[in-house]
N, C-alpha and C positions, 0 to 999 in steps of 0.2 A: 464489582470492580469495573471503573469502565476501562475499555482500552483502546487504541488508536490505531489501523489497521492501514498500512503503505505501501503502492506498487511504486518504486523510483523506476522511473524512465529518464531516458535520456533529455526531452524535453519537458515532459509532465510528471506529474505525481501525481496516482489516484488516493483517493479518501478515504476509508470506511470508519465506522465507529459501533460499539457495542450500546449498548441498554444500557441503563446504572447497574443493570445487577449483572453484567457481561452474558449474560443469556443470547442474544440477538444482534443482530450485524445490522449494519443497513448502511449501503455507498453514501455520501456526501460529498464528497466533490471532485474535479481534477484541477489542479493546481498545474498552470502554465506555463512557462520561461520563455525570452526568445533564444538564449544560446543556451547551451548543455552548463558549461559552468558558470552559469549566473545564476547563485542560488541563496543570494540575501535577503531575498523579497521569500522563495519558497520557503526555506528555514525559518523566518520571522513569519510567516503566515502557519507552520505545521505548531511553533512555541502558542502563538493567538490559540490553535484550536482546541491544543491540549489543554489549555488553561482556560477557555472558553467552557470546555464539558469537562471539566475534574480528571481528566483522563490522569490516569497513575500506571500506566506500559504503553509502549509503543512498540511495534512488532512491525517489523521491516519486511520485507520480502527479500530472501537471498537470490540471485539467478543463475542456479548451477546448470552447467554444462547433461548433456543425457548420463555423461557415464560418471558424473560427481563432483568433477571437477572445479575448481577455481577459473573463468577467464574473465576476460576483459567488461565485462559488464557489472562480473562479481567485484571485480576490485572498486572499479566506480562503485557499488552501490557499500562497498567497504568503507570508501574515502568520504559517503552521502554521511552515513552514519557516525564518525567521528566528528564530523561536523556540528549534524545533529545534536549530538550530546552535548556538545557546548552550548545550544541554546534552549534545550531544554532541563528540566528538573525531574524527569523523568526516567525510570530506567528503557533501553532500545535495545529489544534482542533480535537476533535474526531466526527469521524460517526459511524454508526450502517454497519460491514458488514455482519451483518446476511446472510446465503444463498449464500455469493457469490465465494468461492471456487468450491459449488457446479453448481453455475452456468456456472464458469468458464468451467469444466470440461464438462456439456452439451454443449458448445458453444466449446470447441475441437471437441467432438464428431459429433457435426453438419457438422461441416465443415472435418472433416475425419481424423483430426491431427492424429499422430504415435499413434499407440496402446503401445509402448512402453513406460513402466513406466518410466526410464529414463528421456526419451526426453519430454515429457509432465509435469513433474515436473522442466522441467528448462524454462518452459514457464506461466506454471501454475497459479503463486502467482507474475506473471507481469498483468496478463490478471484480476485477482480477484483485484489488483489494479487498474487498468482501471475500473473497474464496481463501486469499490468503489468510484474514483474520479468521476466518469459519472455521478453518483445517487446523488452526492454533487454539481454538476453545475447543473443539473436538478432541485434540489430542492432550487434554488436562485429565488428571484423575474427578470422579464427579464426586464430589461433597458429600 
């Protein structure tokens, strides 16, 4: 099964996507905006990819608060996802991606990525997608 792996940011959306056989991740792209809610160009760009790779899930990133809560980011990426749905054919469930920007950003630094803030934000919110699809095929019963 493939599936479609999404960090919503305020300006960007990262990319990830699985293998055909949902085994494997691998970032693909950050999708840009210039303002937060201009998202007819992203929406019609995330419908292209799904239908581009067969993708049959799409799995969102939730961004809850440390102690679980709902706020102001969760709700945007609530109001992304109803969106969403209207333009694809696809089911869009959410995950928890607590921590994983920040993980992302360790997981540059490991590996030595540019110190430059630029270049690392155009990688960034592909790779906190990958972590968030990773953590959602991890947590599936295995076959």
């Amino acid at each position: 099964m493939r599936i479609i792996g999404l960090d919503y940011g305020s300006v960007t959306v990262g990319v990830a996507a699985t293998d055909a056989l949902g085994l494997t991740v691998q970032p693909l792209m950050t999708i840009c905006r210039s303002e937060e809610n201009k998202l007819r160009r992203t929406l019609a760009k995330i419908a292209e990819i799904v239908e581009a790779r067969g993708a049959e899930l799409i799995v969102l990133g939730l961004p809850r608060n440390m102690d679980g809560t709902i706020g102001e980011r969760a709700e945007k990426t609530l109001e992304f996802k109803s969106k969403l749905e209207k333009r694809v054919s696809v089911p869009v469930i959410l995950w928890d991606e607590t921590l994983t920007t920040a993980e992302a950003e360790s997981i540059l630094d490991e590996t030595g990525y540019s110190t430059d803030r630029a270049e690392r934000k155009k990688v960034i919110d592909q790779i906190a997608a990958q972590l968030i699809l990773e953590d959602y095929i991890s947590s599936r019963p295995k076959a």
